[in-house]
TORKOL-4160 file (C-alpha; in steps of 0.2 Angstrom, whole numbers, padded with zeros to 4 digits, m for minus):
287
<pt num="1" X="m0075" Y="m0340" Z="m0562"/>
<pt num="2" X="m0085" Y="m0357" Z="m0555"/>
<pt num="3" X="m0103" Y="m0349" Z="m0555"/>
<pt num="4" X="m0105" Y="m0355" Z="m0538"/>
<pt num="5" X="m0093" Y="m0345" Z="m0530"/>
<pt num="6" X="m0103" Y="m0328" Z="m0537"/>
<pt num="7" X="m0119" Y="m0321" Z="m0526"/>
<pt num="8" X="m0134" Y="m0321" Z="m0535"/>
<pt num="9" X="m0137" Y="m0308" Z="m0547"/>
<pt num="10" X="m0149" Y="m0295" Z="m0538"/>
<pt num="11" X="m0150" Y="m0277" Z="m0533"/>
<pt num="12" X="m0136" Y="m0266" Z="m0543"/>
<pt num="13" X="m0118" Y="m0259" Z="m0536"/>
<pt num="14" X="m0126" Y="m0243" Z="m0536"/>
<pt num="15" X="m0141" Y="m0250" Z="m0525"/>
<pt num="16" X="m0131" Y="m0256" Z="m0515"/>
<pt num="17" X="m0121" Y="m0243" Z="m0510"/>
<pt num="18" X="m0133" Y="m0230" Z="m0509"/>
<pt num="19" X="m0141" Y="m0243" Z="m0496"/>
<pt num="20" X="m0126" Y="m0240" Z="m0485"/>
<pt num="21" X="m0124" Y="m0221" Z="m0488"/>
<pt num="22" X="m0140" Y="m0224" Z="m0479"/>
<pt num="23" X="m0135" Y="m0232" Z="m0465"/>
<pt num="24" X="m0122" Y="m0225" Z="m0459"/>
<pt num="25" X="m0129" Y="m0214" Z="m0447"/>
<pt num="26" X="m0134" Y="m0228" Z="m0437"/>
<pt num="27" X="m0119" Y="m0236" Z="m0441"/>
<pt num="28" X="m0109" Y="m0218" Z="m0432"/>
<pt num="29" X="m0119" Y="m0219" Z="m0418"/>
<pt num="30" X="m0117" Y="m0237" Z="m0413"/>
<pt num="31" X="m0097" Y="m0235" Z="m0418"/>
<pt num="32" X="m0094" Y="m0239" Z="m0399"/>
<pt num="33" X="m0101" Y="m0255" Z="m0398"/>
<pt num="34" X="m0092" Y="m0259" Z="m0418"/>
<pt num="35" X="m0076" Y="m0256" Z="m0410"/>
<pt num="36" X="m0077" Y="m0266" Z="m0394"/>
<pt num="37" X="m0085" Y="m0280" Z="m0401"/>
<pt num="38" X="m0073" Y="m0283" Z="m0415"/>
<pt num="39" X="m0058" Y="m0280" Z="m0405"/>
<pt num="40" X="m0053" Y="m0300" Z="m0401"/>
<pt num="41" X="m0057" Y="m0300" Z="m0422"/>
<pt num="42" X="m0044" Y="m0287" Z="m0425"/>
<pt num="43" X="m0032" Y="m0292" Z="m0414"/>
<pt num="44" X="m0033" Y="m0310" Z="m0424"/>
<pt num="45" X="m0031" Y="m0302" Z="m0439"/>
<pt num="46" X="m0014" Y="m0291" Z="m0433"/>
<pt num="47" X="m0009" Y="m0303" Z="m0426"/>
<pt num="48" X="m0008" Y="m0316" Z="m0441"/>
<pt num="49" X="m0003" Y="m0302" Z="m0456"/>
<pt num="50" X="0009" Y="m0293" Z="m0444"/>
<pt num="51" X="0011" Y="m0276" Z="m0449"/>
<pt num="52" X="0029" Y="m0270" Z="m0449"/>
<pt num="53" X="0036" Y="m0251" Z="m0448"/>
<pt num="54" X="0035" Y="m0240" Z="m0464"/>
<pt num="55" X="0023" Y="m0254" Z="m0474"/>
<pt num="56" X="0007" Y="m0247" Z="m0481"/>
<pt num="57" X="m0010" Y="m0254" Z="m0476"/>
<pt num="58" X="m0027" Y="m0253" Z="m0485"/>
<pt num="59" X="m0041" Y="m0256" Z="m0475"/>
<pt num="60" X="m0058" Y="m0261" Z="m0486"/>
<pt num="61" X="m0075" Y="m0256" Z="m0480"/>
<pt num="62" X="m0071" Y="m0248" Z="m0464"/>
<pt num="63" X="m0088" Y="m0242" Z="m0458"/>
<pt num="64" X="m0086" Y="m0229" Z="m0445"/>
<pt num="65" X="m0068" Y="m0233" Z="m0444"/>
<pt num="66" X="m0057" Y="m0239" Z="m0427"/>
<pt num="67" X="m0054" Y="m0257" Z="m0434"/>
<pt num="68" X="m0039" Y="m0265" Z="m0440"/>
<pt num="69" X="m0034" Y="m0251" Z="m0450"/>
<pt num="70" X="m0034" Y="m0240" Z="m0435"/>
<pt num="71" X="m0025" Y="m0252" Z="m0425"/>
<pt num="72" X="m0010" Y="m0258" Z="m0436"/>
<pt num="73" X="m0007" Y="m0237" Z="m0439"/>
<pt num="74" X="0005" Y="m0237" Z="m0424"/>
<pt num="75" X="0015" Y="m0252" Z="m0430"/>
<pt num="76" X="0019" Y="m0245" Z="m0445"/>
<pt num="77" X="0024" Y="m0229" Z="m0438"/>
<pt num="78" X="0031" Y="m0218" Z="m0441"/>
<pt num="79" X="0035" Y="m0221" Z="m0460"/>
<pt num="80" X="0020" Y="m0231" Z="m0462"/>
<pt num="81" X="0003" Y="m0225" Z="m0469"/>
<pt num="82" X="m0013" Y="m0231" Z="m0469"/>
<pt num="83" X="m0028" Y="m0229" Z="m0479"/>
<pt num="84" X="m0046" Y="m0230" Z="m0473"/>
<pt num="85" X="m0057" Y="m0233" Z="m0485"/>
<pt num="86" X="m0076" Y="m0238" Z="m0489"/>
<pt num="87" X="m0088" Y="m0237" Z="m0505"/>
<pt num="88" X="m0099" Y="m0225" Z="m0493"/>
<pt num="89" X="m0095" Y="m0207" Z="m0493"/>
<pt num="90" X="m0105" Y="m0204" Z="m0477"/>
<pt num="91" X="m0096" Y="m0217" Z="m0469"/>
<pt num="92" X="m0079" Y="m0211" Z="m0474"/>
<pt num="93" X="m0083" Y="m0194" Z="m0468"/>
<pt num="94" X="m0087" Y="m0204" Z="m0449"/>
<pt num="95" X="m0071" Y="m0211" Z="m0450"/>
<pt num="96" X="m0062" Y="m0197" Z="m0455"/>
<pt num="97" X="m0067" Y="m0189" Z="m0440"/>
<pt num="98" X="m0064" Y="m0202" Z="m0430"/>
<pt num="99" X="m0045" Y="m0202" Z="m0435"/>
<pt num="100" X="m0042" Y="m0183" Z="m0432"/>
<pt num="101" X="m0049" Y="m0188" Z="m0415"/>
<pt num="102" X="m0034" Y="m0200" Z="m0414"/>
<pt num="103" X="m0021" Y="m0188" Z="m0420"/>
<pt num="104" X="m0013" Y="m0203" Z="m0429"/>
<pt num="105" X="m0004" Y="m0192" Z="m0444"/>
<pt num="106" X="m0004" Y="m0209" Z="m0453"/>
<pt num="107" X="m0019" Y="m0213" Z="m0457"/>
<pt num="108" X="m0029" Y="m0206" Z="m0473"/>
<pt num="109" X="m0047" Y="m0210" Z="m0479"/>
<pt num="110" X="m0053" Y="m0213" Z="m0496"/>
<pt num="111" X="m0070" Y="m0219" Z="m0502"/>
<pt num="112" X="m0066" Y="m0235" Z="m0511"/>
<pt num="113" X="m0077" Y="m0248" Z="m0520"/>
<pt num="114" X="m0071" Y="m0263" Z="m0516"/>
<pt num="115" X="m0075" Y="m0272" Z="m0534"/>
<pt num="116" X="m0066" Y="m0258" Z="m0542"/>
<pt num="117" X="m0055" Y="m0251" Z="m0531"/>
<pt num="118" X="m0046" Y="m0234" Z="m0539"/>
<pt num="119" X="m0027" Y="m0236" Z="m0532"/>
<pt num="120" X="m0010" Y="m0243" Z="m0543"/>
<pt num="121" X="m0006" Y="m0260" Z="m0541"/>
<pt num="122" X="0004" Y="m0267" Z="m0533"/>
<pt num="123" X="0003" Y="m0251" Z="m0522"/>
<pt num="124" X="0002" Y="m0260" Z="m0501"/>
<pt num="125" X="0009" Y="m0270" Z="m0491"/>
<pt num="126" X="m0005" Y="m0276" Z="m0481"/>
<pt num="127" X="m0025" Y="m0277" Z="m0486"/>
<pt num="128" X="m0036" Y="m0279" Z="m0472"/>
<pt num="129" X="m0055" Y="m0282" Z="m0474"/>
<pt num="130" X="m0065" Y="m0284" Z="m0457"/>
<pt num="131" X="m0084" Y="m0291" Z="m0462"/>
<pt num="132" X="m0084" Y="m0281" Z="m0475"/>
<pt num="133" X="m0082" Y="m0295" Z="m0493"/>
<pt num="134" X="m0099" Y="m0305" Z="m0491"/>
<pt num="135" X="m0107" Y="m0289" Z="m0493"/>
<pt num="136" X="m0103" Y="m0285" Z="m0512"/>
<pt num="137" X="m0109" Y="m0292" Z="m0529"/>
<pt num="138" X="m0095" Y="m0300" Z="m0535"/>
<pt num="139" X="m0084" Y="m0309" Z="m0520"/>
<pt num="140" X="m0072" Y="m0314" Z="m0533"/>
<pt num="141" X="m0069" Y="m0298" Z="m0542"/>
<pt num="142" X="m0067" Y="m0289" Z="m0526"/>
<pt num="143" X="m0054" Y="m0304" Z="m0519"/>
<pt num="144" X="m0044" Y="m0299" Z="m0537"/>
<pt num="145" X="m0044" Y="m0282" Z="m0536"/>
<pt num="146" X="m0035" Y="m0285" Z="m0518"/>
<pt num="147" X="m0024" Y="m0293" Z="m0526"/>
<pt num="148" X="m0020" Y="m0283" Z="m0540"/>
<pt num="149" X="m0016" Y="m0268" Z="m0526"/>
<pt num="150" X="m0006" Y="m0282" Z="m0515"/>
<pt num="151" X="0015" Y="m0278" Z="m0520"/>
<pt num="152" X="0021" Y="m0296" Z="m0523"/>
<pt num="153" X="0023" Y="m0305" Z="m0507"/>
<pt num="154" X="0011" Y="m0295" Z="m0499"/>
<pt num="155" X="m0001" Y="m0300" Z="m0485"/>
<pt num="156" X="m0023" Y="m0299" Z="m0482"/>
<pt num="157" X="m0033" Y="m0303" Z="m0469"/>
<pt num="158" X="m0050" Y="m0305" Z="m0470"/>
<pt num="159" X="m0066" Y="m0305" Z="m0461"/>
<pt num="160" X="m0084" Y="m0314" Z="m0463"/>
<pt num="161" X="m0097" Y="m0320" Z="m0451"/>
<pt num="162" X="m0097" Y="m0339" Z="m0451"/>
<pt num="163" X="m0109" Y="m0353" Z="m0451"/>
<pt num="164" X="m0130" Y="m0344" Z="m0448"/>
<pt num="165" X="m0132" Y="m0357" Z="m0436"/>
<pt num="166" X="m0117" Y="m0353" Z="m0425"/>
<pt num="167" X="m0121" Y="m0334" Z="m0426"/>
<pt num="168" X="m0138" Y="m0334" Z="m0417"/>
<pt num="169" X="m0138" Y="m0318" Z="m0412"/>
<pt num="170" X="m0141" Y="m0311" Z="m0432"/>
<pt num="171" X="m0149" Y="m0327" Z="m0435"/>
<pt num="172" X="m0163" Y="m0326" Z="m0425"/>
<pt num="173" X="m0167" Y="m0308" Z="m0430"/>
<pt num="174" X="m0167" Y="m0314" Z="m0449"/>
<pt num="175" X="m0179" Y="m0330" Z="m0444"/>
<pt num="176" X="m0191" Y="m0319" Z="m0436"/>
<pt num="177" X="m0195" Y="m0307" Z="m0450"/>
<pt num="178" X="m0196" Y="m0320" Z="m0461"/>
<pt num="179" X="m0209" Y="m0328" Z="m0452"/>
<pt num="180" X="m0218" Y="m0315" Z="m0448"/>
<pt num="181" X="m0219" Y="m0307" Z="m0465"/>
<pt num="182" X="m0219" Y="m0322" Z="m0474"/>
<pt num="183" X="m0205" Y="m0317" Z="m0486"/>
<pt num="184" X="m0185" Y="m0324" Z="m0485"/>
<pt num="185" X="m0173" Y="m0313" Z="m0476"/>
<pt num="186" X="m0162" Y="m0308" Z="m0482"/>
<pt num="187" X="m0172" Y="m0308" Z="m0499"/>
<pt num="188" X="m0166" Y="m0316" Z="m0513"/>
<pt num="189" X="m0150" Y="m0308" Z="m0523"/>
<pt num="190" X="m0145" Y="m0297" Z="m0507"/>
<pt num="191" X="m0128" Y="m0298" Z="m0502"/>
<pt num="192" X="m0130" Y="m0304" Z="m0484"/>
<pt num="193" X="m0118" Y="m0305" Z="m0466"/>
<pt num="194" X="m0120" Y="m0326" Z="m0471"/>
<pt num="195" X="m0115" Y="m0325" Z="m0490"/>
<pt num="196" X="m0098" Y="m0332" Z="m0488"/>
<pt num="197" X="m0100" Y="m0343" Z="m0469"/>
<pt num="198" X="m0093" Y="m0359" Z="m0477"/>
<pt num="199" X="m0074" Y="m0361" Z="m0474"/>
<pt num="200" X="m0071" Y="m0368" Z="m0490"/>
<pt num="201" X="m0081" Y="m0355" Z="m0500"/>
<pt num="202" X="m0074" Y="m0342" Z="m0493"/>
<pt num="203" X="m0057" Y="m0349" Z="m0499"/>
<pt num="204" X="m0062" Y="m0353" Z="m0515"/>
<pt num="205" X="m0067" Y="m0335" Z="m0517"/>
<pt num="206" X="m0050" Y="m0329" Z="m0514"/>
<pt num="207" X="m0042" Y="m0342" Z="m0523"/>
<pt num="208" X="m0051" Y="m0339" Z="m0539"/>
<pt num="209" X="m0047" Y="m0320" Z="m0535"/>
<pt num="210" X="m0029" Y="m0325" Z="m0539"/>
<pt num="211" X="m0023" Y="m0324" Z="m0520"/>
<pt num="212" X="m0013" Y="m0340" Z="m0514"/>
<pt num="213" X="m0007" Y="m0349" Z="m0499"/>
<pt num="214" X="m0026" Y="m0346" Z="m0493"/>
<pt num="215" X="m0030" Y="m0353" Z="m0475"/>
<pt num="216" X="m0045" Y="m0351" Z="m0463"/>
<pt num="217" X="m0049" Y="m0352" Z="m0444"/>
<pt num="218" X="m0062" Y="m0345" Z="m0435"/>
<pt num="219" X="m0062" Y="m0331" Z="m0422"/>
<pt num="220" X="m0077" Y="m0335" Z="m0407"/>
<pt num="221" X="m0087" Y="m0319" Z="m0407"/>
<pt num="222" X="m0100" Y="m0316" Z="m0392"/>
<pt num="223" X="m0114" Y="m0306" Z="m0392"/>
<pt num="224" X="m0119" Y="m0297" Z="m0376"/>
<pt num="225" X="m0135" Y="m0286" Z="m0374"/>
<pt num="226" X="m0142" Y="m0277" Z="m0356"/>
<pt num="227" X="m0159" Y="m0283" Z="m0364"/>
<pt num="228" X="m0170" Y="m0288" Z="m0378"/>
<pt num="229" X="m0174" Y="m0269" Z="m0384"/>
<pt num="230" X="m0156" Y="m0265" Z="m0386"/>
<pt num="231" X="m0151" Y="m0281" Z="m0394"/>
<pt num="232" X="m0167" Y="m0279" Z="m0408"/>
<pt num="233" X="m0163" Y="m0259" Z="m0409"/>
<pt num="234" X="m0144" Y="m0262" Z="m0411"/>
<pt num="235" X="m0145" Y="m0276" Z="m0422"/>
<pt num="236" X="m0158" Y="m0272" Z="m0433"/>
<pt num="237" X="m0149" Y="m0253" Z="m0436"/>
<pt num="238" X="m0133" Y="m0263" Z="m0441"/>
<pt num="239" X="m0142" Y="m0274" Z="m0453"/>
<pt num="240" X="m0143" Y="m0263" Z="m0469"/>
<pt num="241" X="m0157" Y="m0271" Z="m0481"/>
<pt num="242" X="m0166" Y="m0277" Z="m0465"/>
<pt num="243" X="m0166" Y="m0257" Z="m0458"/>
<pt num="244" X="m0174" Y="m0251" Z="m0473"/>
<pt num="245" X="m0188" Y="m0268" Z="m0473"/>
<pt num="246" X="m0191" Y="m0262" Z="m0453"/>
<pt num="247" X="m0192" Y="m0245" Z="m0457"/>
<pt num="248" X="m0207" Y="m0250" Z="m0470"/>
<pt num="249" X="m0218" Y="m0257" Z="m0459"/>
<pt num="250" X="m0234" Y="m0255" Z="m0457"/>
<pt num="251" X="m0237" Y="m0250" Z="m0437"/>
<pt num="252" X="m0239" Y="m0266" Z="m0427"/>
<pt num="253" X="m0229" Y="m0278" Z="m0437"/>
<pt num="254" X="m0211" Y="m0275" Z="m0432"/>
<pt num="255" X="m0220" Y="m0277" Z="m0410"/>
<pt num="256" X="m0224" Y="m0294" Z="m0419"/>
<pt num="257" X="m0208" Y="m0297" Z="m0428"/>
<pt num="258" X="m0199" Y="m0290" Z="m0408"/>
<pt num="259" X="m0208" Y="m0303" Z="m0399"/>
<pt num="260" X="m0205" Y="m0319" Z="m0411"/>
<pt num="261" X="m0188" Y="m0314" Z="m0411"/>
<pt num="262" X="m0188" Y="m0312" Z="m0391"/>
<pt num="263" X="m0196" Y="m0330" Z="m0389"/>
<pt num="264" X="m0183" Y="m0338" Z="m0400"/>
<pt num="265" X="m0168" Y="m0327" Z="m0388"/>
<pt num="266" X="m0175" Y="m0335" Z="m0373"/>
<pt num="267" X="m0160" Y="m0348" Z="m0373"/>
<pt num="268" X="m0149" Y="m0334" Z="m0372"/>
<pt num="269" X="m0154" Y="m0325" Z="m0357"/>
<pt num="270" X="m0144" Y="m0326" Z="m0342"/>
<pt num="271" X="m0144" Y="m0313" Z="m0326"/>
<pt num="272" X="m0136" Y="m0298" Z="m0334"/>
<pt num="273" X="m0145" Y="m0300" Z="m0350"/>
<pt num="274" X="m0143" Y="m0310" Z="m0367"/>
<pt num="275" X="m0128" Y="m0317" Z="m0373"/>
<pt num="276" X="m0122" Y="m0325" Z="m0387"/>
<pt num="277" X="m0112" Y="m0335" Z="m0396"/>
<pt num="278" X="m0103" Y="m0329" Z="m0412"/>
<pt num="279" X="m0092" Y="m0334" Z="m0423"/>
<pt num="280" X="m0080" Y="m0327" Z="m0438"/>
<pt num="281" X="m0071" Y="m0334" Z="m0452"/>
<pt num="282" X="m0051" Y="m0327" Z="m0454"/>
<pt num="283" X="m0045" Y="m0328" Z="m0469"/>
<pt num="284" X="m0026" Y="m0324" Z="m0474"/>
<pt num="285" X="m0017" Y="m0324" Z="m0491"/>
<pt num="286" X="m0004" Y="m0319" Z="m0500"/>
<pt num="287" X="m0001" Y="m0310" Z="m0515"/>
């Protein structure tokens, strides 16, 4: 594997994912605003693997669930299955519930490391991961075990945040603790939301996983809050390592972190609130 397609060695997979065990209460409650913000990234992603009746579809680090996984279910139907799944327990057990509320009988939820994912190979049809591979250790030894689940032929679609720059809405929250404390954020050896926002990394990662016919485009992604608090709040609950930093604080320091970060927003405030631009990179492969 080229070393500089690997993330820097830092916090252990069992650090990591007891980080998002963590956060996933806040990742439940905000499940709403997950879902209608990642609907145009879902529908890209459908759109490009195209689902068909009886196929069987994995869906990695799903979160609180009602992504892509939960959107291809009915076009597999009714001999098609899908599988939810995320390294999380906690947010499994969200998700789960949210599919009982569906009454989809086709969808199932497993917790699932992505690294090391404990299914046959060559056992779907479809693999879909929406922001989910920029947050693991090993990019490359999660794009292999996709393949290695992949029946030959088989189809994924992935998700990432693109370019920091073009994705001010995180940005500016990640600039603003790190001024004000002094100290990189994300810190060093973190997996982070902007570990794999080059085009060409991002493909490189999934070819050295083993996937071919790699091709990526990006997906606009706005950002739209009623106002500064519920753009911080919501953001900064989403953000795993950087909820845990907040939650740390000393009392006074994340006011100062709030209002650097409000200064820096300022270009994005229009009449009914702040809005953002944002972007995704779409990745799609074969097995």
């Amino acid at each position: 594997m080229p070393a500089d397609l690997s993330t820097t060695r830092g916090p252990g997979r069992a650090h990591l994912h007891a980080m998002w065990s963590r956060v996933a209460p806040s990742w439940g409650a905000h499940a709403a605003f997950i879902d209608e913000r990642g609907a145009g990234v879902t529908a890209a992603m459908l759109e490009a693997i195209a689902p068909q009746p009886g196929e069987r579809v994995l869906e990695l680090a799903v979160g609180p669930g009602g992504g892509p996984g939960l959107a291809a279910a009915p076009l597999v139907a009714p001999a098609g299955e899908v599988v939810l799944s995320d390294v999380a327990p906690e947010m499994v057990a969200i998700a789960a519930d949210r599919v009982a509320a569906t009454g989809l009988g086709n969808v199932h939820t497993r917790v699932l490391d992505l690294e090391e994912l404990d299914e046959p190979g060559a056992s779907f049809d479809v693999v879909v991961c929406r922001e989910g591979l920029m947050l693991v250790s090993d990019p490359v030894r999660a794009a292999t075990e996709i393949g290695r689940v992949l029946r030959p032929g088989g189809r994924a679609a992935i998700t990432v945040w693109g370019p920091r720059e073009r994705n001010p809405w995180l940005a500016t929250v990640f600039a603003a603790v790190s001024a004000e404390l002094g100290a990189p954020m994300p810190p060093p050896g973190v997996p982070h939301p902007f570990a794999l926002d080059d085009a060409d990394r991002l493909a490189g990662v999934l070819t050295a996983g083993g996937l071919r016919d790699v091709a990526v485009s990006e997906v606009p992604t706005p950002y739209a809050a009623s106002s500064v608090d519920e753009w911080w709040r919501r953001t900064a609950a989403l953000a795993g390592p950087l909820a845990q930093r907040l939650a740390a604080l000393p009392d006074g320091v994340e006011e100062a972190i709030v209002a650097r970060a409000a200064a820096a927003a300022e270009p994005f405030r229009t009449p009914d609130g702040l809005r953002f631009p944002g972007v995704c990179l779409l990745a799609t492969a074969h097995c």
